[in-house]
N, CA, C and O of each residue as an XYZ file, in Angstrom:
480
protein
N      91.896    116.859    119.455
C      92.275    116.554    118.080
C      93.584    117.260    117.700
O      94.214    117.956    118.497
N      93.973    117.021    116.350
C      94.944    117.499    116.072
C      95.270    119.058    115.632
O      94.231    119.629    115.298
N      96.190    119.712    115.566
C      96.646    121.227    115.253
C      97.591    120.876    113.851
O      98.686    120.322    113.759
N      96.691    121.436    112.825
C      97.000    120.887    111.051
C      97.594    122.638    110.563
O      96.914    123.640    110.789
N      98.667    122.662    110.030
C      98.904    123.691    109.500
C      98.621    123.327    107.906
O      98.996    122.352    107.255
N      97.746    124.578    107.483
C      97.589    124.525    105.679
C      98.532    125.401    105.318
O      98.751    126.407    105.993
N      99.265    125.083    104.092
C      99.803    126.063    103.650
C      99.397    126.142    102.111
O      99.176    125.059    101.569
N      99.315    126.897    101.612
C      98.231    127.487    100.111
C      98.183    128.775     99.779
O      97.820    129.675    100.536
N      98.600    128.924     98.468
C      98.291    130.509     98.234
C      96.805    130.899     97.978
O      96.541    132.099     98.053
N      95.773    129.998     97.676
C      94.980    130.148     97.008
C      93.800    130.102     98.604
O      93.595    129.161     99.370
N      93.224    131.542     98.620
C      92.066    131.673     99.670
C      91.128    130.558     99.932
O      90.719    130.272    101.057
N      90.676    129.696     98.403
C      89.500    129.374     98.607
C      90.130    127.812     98.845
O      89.427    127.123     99.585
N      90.954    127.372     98.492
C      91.617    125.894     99.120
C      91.864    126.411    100.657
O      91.283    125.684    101.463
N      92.635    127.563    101.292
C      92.165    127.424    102.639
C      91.608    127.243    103.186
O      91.879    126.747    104.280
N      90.467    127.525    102.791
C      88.760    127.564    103.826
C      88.035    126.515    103.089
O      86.897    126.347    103.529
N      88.404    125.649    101.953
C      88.213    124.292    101.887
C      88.684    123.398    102.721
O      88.015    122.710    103.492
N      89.927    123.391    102.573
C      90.718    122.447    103.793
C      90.537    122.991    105.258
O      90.548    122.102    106.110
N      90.399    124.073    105.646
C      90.051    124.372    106.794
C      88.743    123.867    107.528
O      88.702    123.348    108.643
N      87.493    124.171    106.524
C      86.389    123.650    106.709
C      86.549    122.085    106.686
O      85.534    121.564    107.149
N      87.335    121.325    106.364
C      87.186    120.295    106.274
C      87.878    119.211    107.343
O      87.615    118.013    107.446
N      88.998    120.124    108.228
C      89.721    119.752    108.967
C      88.785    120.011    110.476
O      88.667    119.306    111.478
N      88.192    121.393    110.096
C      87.234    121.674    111.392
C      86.176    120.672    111.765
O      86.157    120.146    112.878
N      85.308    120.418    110.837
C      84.705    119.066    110.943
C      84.691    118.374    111.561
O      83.967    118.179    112.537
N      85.905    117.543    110.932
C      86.709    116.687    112.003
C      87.108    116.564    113.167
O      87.464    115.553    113.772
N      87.026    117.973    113.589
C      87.291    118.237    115.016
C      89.064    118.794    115.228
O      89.606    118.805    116.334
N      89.504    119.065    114.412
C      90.768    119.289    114.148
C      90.876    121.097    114.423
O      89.832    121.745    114.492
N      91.953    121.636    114.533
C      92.301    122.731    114.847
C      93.176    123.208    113.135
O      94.192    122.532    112.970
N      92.989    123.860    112.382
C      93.418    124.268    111.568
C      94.036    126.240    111.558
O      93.437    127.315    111.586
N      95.425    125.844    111.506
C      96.408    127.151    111.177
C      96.562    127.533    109.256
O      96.780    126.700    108.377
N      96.427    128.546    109.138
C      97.212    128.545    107.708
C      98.284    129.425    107.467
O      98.436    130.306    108.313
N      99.097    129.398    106.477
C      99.707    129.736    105.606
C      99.838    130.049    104.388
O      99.728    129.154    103.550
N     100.127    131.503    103.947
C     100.030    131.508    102.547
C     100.626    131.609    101.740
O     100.335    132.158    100.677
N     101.950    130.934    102.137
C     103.387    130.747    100.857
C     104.522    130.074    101.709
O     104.479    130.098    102.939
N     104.945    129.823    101.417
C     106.087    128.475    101.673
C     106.940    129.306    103.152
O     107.301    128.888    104.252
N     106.996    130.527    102.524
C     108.064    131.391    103.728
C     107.409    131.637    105.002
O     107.834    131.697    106.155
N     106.161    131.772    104.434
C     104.954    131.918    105.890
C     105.104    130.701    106.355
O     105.616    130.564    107.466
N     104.704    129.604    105.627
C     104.384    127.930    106.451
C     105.632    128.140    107.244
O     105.552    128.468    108.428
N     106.898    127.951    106.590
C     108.245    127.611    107.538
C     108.211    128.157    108.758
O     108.399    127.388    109.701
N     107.992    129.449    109.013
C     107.707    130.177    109.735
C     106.740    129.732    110.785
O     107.060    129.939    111.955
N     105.753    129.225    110.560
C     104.671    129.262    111.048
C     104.487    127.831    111.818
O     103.798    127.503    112.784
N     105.480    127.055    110.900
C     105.641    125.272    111.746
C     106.905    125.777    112.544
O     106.969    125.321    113.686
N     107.707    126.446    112.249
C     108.499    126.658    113.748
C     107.813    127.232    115.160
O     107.861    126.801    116.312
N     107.327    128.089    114.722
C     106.516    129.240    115.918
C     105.238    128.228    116.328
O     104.879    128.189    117.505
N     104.748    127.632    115.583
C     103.304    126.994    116.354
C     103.384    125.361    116.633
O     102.600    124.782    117.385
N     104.144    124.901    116.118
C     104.864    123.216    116.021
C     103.289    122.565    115.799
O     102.628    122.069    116.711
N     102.771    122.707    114.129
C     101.516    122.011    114.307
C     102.134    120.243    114.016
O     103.260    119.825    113.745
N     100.650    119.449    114.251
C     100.656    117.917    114.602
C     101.319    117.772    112.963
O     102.275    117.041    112.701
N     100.842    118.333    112.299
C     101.247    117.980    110.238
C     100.494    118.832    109.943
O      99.650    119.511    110.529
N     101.151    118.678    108.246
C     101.382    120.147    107.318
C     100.442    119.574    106.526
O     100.114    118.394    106.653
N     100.004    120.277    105.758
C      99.180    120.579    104.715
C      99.939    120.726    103.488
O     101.026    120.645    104.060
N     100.214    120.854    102.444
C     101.281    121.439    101.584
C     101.384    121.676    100.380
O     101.853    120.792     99.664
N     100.975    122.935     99.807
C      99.989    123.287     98.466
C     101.751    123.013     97.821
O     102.712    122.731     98.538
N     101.779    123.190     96.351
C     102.787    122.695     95.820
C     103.434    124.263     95.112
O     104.294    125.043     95.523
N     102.576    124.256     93.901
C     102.690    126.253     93.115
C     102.022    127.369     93.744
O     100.852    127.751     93.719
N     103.284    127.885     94.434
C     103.472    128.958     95.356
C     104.241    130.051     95.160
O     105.375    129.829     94.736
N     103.827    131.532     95.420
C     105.093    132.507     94.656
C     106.086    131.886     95.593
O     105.832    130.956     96.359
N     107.517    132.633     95.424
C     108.579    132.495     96.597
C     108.967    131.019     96.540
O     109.172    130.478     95.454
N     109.081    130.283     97.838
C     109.461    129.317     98.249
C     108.519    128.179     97.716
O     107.763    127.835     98.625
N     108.282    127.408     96.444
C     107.455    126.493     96.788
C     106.979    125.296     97.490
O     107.537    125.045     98.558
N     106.222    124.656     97.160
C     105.738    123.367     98.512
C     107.376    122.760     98.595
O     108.142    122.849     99.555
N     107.631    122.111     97.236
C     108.995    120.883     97.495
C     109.697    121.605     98.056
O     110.072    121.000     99.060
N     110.300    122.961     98.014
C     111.222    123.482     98.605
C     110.999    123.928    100.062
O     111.975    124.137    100.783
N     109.698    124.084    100.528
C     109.323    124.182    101.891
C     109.846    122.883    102.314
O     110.944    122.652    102.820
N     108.802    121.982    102.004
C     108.762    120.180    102.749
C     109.994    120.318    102.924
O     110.244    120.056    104.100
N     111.378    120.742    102.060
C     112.811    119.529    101.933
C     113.544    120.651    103.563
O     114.223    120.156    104.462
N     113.263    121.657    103.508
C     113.558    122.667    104.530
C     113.135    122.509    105.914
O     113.767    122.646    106.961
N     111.626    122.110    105.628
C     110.929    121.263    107.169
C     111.867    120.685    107.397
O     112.841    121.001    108.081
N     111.536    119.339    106.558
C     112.283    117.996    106.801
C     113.569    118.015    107.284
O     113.849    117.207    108.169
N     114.649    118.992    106.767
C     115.923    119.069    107.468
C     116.457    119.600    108.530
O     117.525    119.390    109.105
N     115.076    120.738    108.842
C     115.429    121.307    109.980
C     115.159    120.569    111.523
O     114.057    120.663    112.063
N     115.807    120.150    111.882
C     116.145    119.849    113.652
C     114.760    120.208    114.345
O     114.195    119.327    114.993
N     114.090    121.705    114.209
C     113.029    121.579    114.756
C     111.693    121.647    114.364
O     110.711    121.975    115.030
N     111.762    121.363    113.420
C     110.272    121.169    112.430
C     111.000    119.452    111.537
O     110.348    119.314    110.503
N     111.594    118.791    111.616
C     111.835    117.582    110.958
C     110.851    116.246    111.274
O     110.650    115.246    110.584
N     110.340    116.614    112.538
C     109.213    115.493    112.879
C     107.551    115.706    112.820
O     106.585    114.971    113.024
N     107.693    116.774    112.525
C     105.951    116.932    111.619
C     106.105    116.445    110.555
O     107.064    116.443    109.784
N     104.832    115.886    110.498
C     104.575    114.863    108.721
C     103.909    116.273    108.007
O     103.206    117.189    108.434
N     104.512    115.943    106.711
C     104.025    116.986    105.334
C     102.925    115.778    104.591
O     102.904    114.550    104.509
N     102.217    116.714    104.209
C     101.278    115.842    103.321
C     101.259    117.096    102.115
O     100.725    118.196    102.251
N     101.828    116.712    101.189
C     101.684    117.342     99.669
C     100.046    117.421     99.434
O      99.411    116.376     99.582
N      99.292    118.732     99.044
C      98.398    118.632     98.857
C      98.543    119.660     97.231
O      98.916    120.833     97.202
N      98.190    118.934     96.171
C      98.507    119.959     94.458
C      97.787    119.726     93.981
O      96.968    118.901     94.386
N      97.723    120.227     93.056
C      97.408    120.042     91.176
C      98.615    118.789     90.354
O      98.601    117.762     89.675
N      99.596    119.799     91.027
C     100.331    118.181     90.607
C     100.099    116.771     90.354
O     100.199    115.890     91.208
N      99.747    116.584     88.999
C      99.059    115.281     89.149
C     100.028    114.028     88.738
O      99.749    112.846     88.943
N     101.362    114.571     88.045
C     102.587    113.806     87.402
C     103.023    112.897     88.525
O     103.144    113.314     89.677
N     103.427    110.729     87.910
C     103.846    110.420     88.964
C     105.984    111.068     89.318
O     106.662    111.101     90.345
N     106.143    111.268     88.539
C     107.496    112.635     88.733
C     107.362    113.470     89.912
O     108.263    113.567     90.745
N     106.123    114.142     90.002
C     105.816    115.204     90.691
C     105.708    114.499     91.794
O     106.616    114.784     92.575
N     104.762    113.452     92.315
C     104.529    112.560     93.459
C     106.429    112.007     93.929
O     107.048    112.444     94.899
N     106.780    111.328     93.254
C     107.969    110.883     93.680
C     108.765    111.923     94.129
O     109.326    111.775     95.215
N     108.992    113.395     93.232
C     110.127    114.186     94.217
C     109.367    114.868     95.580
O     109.980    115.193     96.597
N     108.100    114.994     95.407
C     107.812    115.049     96.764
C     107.914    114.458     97.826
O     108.170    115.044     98.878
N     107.718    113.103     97.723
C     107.939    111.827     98.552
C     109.670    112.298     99.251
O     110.045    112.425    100.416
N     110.366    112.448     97.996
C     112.198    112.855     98.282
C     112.431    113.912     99.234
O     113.238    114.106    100.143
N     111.482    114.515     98.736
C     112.133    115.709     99.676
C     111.717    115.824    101.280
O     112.153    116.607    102.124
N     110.589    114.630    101.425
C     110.871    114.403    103.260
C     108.870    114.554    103.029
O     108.319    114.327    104.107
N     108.138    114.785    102.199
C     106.696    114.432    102.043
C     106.378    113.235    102.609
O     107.250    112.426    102.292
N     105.206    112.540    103.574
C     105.185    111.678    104.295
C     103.851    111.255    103.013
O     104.003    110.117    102.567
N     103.071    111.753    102.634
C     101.962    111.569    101.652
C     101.788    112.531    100.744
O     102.249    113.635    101.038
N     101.189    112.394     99.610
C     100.942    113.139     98.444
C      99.367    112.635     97.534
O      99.134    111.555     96.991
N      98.322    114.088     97.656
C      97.093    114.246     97.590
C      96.924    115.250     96.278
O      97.251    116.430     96.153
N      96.260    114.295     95.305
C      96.035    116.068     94.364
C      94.712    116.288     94.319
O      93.785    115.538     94.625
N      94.710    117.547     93.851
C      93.253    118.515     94.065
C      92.514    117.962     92.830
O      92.879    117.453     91.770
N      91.220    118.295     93.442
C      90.781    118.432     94.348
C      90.883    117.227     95.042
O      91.141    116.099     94.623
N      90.512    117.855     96.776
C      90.895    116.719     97.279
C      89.451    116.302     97.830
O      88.638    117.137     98.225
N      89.227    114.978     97.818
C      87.840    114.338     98.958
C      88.471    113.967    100.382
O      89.462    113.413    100.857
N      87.061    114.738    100.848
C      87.418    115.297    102.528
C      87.805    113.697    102.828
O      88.983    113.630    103.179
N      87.120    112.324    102.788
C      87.326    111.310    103.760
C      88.762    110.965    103.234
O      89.451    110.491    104.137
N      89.299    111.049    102.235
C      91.019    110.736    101.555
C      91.619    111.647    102.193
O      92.756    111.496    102.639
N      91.034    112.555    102.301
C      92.366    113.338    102.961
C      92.036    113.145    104.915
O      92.943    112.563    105.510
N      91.381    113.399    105.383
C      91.470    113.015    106.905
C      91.588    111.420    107.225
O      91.537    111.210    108.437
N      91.765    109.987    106.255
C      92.419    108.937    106.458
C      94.226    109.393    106.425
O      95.166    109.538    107.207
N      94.011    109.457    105.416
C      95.626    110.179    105.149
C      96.437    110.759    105.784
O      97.638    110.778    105.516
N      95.707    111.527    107.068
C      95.961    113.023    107.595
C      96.272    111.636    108.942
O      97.360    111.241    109.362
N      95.239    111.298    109.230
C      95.503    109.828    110.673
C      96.571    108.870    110.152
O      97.322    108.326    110.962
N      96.660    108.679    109.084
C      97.809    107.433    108.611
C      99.060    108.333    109.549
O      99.602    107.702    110.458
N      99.339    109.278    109.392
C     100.509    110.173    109.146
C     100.796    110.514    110.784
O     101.912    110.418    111.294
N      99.557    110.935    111.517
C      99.564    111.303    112.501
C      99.580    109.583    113.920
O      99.642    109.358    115.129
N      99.512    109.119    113.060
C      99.576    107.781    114.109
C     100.908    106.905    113.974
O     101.067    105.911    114.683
């Protein structure tokens, strides 16, 4: 299965989405702020991102647009995962190199269709 990096400040959305990716049979990494994820999709090159949005530091859009441009993290798919529920909020994510966009809470079968749309 696949190797899913989460990135989230919030403990208990980790080990939501984690638990939910494990399930599946999936391999789940996390992250807990935008500077960690970047970091962490260079050094581990997961299959796709996870991608909480309000984050101290670096947030999600500003992670994704940084993935997305960089040469060696530009071909992992981001999947926006927020609170963000504005369609504003959905569209600049989409811009900034987001392959999908999920708001919280999320249901496990929407998000692992979503997670295969992306990965196939």
């Amino acid at each position: 299965m696949a190797k899913i990096l989460i990135v989230d400040d919030s403990p208990t959305e980790l080990h939501v989405l984690a638990k939910i990716l494990q399930k599946a049979g999936h391999e789940a990494l996390t992250a807990s702020d935008g500077e960690a994820g970047i970091a962490a999709a260079k050094a581990k090159t997961p299959d796709a991102i996870l991608m909480d949005v309000v984050m101290p530091g670096i947030n999600g859009f500003q992670a994704t647009r940084k993935l997305s441009r960089d040469p060696i993290t530009q071909h992992i798919p981001v999947l926006m995962v927020t609170t963000k529920d504005q369609e504003t909020d959905r569209e600049w994510g989409l811009r900034q190199g987001a392959k999908g966009y999920l708001v919280k809470p999320v249901d496990g079968p929407d998000l692992l269709q979503k997670l295969n749309e992306v990965l196939n």
